[in-house]
MARGU-105961 format. One record per residue (C-alpha): x, y, z; residue number from 0; residue in three letters. Coordinates in steps of 0.02 Angstrom, whole numbers, always signed. Layout:
<atoms>
- east,north,up,pos,code
- X,Y,Z,NUM,ala
...
</atoms>
This chain:
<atoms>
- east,north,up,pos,code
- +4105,+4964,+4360,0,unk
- +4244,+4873,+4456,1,unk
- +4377,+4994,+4476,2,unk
- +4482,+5030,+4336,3,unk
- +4726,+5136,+4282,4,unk
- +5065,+5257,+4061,5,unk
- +4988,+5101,+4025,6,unk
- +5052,+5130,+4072,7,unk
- +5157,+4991,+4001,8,unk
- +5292,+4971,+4171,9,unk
- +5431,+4895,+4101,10,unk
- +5468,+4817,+4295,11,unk
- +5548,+4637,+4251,12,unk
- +5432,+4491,+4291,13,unk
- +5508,+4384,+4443,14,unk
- +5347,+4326,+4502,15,unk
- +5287,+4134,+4504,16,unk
- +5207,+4093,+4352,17,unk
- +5074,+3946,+4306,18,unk
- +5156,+3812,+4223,19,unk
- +5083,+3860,+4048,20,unk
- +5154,+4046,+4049,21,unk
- +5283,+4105,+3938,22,unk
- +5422,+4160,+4008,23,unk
- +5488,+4355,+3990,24,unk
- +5662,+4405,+4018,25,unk
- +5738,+4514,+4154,26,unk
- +5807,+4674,+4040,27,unk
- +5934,+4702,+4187,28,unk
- +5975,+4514,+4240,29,unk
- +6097,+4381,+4139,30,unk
- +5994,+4239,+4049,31,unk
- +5953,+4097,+4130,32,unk
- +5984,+3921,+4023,33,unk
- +5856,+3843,+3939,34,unk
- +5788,+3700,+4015,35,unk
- +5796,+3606,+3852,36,unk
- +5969,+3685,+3783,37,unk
- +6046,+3772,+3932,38,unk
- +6208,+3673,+3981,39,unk
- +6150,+3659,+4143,40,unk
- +5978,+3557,+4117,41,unk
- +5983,+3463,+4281,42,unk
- +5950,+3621,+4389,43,unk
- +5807,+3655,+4298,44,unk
- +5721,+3471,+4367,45,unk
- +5599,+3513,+4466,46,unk
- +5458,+3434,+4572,47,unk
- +5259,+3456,+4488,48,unk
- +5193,+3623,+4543,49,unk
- +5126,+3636,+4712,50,unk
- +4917,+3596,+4708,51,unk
- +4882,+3747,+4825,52,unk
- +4997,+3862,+4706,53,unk
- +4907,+3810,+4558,54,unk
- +4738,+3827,+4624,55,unk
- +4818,+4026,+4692,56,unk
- +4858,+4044,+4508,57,unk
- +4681,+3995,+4443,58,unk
- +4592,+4097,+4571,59,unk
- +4691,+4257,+4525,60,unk
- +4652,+4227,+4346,61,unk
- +4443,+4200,+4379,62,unk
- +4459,+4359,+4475,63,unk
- +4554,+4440,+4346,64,unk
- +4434,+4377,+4217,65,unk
- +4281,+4437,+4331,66,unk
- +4344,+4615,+4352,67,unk
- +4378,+4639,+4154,68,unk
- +4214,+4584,+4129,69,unk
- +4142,+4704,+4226,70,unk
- +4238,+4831,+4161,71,unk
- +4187,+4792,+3979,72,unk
- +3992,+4824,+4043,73,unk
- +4058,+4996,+4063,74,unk
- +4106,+5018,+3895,75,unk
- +4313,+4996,+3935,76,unk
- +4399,+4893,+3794,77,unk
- +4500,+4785,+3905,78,unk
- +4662,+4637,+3884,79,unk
- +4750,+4515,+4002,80,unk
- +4890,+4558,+4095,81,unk
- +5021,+4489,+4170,82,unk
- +5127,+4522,+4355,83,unk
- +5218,+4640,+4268,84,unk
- +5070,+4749,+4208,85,unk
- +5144,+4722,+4024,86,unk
- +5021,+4607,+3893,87,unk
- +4992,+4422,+3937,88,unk
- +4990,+4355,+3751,89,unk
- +5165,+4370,+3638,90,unk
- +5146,+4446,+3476,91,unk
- +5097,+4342,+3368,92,unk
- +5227,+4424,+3229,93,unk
- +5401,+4389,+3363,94,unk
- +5443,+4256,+3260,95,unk
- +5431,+4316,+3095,96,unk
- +5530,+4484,+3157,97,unk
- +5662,+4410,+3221,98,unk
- +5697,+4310,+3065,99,unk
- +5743,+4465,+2981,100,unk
- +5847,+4525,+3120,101,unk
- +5941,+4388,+3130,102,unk
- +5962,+4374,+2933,103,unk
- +6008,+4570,+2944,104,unk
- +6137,+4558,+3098,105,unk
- +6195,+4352,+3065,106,unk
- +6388,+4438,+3063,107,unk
- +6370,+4535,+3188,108,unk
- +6389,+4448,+3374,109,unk
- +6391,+4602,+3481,110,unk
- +6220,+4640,+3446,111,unk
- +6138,+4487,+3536,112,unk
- +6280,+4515,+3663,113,unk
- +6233,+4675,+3724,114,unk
- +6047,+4706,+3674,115,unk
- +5923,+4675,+3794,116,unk
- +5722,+4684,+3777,117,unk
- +5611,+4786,+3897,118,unk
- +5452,+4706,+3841,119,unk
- +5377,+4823,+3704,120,unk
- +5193,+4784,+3754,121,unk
- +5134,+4658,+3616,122,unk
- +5308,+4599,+3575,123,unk
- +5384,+4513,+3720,124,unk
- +5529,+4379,+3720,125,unk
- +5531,+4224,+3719,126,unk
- +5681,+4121,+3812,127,unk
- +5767,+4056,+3656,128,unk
- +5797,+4271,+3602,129,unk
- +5781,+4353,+3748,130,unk
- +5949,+4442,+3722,131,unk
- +5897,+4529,+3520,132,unk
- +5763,+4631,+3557,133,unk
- +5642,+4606,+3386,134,unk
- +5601,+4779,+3292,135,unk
- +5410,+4807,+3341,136,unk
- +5272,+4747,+3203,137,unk
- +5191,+4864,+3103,138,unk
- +5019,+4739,+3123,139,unk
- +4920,+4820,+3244,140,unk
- +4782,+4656,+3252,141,unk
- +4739,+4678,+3051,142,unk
- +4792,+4484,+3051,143,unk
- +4671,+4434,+3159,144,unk
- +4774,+4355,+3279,145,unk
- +4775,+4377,+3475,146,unk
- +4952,+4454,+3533,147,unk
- +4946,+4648,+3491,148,unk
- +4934,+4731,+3668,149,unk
- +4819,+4873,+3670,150,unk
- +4757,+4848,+3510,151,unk
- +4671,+4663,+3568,152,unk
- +4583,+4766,+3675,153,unk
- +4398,+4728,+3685,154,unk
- +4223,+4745,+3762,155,unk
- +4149,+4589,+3696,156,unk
- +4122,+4476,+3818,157,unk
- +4167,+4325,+3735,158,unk
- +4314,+4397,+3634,159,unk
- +4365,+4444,+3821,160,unk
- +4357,+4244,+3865,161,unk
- +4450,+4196,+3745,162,unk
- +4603,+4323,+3757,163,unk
- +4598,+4251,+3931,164,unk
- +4603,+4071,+3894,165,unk
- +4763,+4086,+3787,166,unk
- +4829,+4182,+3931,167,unk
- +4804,+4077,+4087,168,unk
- +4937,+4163,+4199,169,unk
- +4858,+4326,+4170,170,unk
- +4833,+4409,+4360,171,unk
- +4771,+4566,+4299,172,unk
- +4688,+4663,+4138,173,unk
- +4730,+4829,+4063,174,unk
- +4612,+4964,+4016,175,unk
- +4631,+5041,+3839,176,unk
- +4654,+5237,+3849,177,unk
- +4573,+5351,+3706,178,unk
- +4426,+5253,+3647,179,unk
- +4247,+5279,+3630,180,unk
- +4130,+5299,+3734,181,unk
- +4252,+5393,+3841,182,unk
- +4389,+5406,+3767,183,unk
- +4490,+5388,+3944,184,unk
- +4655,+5507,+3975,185,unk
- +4748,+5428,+4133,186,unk
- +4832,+5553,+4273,187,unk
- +4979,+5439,+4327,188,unk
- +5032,+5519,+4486,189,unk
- +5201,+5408,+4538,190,unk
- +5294,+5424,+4703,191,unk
- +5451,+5371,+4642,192,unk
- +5622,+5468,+4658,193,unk
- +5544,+5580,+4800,194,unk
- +5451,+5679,+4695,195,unk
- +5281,+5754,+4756,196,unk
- +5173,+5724,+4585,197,unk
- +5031,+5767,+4692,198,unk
- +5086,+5929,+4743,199,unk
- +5147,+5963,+4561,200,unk
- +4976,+5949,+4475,201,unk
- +4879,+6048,+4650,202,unk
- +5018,+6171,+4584,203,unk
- +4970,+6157,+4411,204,unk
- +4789,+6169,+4442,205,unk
- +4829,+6333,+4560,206,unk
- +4931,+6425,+4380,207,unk
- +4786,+6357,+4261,208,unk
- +4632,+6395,+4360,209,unk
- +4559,+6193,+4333,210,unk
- +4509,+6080,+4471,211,unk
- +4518,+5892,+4456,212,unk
- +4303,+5842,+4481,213,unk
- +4267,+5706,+4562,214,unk
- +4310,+5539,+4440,215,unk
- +4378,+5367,+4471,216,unk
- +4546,+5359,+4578,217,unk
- +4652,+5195,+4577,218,unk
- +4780,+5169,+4696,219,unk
- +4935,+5089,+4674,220,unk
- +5038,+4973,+4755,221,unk
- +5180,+5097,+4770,222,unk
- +5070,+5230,+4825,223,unk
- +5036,+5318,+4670,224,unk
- +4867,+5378,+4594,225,unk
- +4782,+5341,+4420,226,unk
- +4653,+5509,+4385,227,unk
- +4513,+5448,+4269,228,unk
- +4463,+5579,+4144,229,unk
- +4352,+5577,+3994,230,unk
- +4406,+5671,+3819,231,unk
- +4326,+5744,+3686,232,unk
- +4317,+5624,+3542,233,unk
- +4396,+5739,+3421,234,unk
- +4547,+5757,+3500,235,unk
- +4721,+5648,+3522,236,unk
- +4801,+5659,+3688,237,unk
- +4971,+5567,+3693,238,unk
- +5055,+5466,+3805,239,unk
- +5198,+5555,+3912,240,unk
- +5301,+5534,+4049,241,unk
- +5339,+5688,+4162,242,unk
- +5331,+5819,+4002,243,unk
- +5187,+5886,+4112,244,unk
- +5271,+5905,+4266,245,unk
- +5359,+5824,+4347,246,unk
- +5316,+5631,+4438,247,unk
- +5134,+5656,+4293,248,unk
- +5141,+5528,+4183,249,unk
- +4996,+5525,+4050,250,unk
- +4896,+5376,+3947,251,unk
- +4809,+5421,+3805,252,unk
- +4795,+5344,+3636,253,unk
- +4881,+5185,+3604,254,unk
- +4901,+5171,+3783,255,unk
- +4820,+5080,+3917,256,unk
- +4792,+5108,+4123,257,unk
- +4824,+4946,+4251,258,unk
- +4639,+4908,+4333,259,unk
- +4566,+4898,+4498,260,unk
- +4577,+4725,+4550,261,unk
- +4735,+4662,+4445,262,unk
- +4861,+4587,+4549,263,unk
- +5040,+4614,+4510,264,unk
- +5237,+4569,+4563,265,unk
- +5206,+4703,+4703,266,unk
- +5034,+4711,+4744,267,unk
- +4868,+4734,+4708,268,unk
- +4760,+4905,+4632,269,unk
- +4629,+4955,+4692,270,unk
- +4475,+5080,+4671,271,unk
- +4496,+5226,+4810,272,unk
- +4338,+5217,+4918,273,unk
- +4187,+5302,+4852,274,unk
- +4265,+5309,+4681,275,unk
- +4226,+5167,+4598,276,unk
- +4039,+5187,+4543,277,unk
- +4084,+5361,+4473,278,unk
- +4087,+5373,+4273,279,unk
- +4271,+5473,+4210,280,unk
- +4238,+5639,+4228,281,unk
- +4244,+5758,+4090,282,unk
- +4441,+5814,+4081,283,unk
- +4441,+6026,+4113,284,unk
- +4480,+6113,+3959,285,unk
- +4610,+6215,+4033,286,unk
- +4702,+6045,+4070,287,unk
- +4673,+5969,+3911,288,unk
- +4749,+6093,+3849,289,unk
- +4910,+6058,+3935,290,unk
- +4895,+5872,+3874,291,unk
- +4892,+5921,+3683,292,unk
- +5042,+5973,+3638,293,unk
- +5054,+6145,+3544,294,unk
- +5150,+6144,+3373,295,unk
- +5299,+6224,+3386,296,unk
- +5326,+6393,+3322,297,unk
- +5480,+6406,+3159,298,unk
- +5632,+6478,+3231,299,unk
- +5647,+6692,+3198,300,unk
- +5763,+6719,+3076,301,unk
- +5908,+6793,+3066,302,unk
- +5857,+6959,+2986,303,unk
- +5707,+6963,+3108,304,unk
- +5803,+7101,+3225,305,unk
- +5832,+7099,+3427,306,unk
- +5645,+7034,+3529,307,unk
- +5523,+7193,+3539,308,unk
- +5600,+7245,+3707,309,unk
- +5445,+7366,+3724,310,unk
- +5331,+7216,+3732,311,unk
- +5473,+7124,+3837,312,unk
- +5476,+7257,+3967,313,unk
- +5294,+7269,+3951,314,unk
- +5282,+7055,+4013,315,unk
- +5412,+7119,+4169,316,unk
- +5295,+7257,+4232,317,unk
- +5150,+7150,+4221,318,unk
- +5239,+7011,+4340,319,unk
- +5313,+7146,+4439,320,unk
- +5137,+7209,+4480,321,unk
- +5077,+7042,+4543,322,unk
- +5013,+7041,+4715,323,unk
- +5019,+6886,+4818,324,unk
- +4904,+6752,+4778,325,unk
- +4915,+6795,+4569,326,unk
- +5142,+6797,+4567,327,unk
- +5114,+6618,+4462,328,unk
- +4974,+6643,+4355,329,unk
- +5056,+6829,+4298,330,unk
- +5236,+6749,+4292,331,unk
- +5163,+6604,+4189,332,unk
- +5038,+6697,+4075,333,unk
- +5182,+6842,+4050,334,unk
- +5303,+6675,+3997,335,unk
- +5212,+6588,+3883,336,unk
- +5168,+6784,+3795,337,unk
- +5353,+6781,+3768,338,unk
- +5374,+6611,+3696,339,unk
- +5230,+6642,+3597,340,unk
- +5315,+6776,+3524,341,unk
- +5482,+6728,+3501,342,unk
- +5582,+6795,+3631,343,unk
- +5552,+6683,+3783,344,unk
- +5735,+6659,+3805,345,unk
- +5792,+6804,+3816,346,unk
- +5655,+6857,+3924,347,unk
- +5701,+6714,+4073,348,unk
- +5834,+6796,+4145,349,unk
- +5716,+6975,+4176,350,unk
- +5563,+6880,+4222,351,unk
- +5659,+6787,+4343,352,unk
- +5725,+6935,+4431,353,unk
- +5544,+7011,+4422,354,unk
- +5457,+6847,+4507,355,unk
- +5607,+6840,+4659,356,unk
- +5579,+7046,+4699,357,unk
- +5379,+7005,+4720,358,unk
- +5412,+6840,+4813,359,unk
- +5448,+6694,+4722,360,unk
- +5590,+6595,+4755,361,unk
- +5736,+6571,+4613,362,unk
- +5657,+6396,+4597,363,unk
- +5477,+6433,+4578,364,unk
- +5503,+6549,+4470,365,unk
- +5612,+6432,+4333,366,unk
- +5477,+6293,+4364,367,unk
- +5342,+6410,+4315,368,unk
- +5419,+6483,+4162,369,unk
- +5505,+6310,+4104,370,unk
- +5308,+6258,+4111,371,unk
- +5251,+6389,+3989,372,unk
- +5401,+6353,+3880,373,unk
- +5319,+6156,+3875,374,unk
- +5155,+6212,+3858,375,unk
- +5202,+6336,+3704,376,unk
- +5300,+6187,+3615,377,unk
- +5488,+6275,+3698,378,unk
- +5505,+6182,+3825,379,unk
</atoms>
């Protein structure tokens, strides 16, 4: 398998050159440019035939694109085209139709095409004539037929793979579809943004849960991030989230899709980490999936229910304040998530705090552990 990445749909705006036949896709955070064909300004828009050696750039990225989806697809990962921004090549084939009835609903109301502005909703990008209304999101999800639905275009046919490409020319990259058989893929998106440490956070993780990360596929990115291949268990849904696991972890999971080894985008390329790429997604550890499936949250107490069992309460503080090093997080996080569990995790942070500092956490540790168990138990 060629090396294969919260969707991770980036919503990064598109300023790379595009082949002549691409649509274009607006810049959520820059002003609209004129239309060549309306704009008031068509004369700056005149412009020479594109350069031969650009075009044949363009082309090549595309075959290789092409050649690194297909390869993919032998693996049994549904794949689509991509563009420089790592959103969907193809525009949905419903933008049209949707924004009929917005601009039917909101004809009297100016403001709203004033101020709106569309981050690319994968599937349902805009087109230069309404770049500034963003269209409500289709509730087609390919039943029409038609090419233009993101993720859910995603294929492993080899010649319904061709022919997403061919209506997509300018496509530089392809996208792998999270949650589908035969492996039902969960992404790890480790990002390096903001200064945060994502590695460290899920080494930290692993440490409180008892899992290890086995050895599986590992993309990198341009920015210096990390997709974690990881197989699920067909009979269960993980979701897509950003940083709900900790913090810098983005996840893909159904409905989503991972960038693959090979695309090319606006700020580089991705890429397969050496000896990596010829490794199958591993199985994803149970204790982790279990962080990934969100737990259903537990009814409020009511009123009548009384003040928290402070016997069991003080029983959680001993337990933490009998930790010795080496086991302060797992006891502090175990003794947490009993509280949420049973209703009183609130009023329990302020004693389980105290207990984690006078065995050796810091302040900080200590809220970071029990703010995860209060995520993990549907609290947080």
């Amino acid at each position: 398998m060629a090396p294969i990445d919260r969707h991770a749909a980036d919503r990064d705006a598109d300023h790379s050159p595009r082949h002549p036949a691409e649509p274009h896709r607006a810049d959520p955070h820059a002003e609209p440019h004129p239309d060549p064909h309306t704009g008031p300004h068509p004369a700056a828009h005149r412009t020479a035939a594109p350069d031969a050696t650009a075009v044949r750039a363009d082309r090549r990225t595309a075959t290789l694109a092409l050649a690194h989806a297909l390869t993919a697809a032998e693996r049994g990962l549904a794949v689509i085209p991509l563009s420089r921004s790592k959103l969907p090549a193809l525009r949905s084939p419903h933008h049209d139709d949707v924004r009929h009835h917005d601009d039917v609903r909101h004809h009297d109301d100016a403001r709203h095409h004033d101020d709106a502005r569309h981050h690319g909703t994968p599937g349902h990008h805009a087109s230069p004539e309404h770049r500034d209304a963003p269209p409500r999101p289709s509730p087609c999800r390919g039943e029409c037929g038609r090419m233009g639905h993101g993720v859910y275009d995603a294929s492993t046919d080899p010649h319904r793979i061709r022919e997403l490409f061919a209506a997509a020319p300018w496509a530089s990259g392809y996208g792998i579809a999270c949650g589908l058989p035969p492996y039902h893929l969960i992404g790890i998106d480790l990002d390096t943004k903001s200064g945060v440490d994502a590695p460290a956070e899920l080494r930290e993780l692993a440490l409180r849960h008892l899992f290890t990360i086995p050895e599986t596929v590992v993309v990198a990115t341009p920015s210096g991030g990390r997709h974690i291949w990881l197989a699920g268990p067909p009979d269960t849904v993980v979701p897509n989230s950003a940083g709900r696991l900790a913090p810098g972890i983005d996840i893909r999971g159904a409905g989503g899709y991972l960038v693959g080894p090979g695309s090319r985008t606006e700020h580089g390329v991705y890429s397969a980490v050496p000896g990596t790429a010829h490794l199958p997604p591993a199985t994803c550890p149970p204790a982790l999936l279990r962080l990934l499936t969100p737990t259903p949250r537990r009814r409020p107490r009511p009123a009548h229910a009384g003040a928290p069992d402070l016997q069991q309460g003080q029983g959680l503080v001993q337990f933490v304040l009998a930790a010795h090093e080496g086991q302060r997080n797992t006891r502090l996080f175990w003794a947490a998530c009993r509280a949420y569990e049973n209703g009183f995790g609130e009023a329990l942070t302020a004693p389980l705090t105290d207990a984690a500092v006078r065995v050796g956490l810091t302040a900080r540790e200590a809220a970071s552990t029990i703010a995860s168990a209060a995520r993990l138990t549907g609290h947080g």
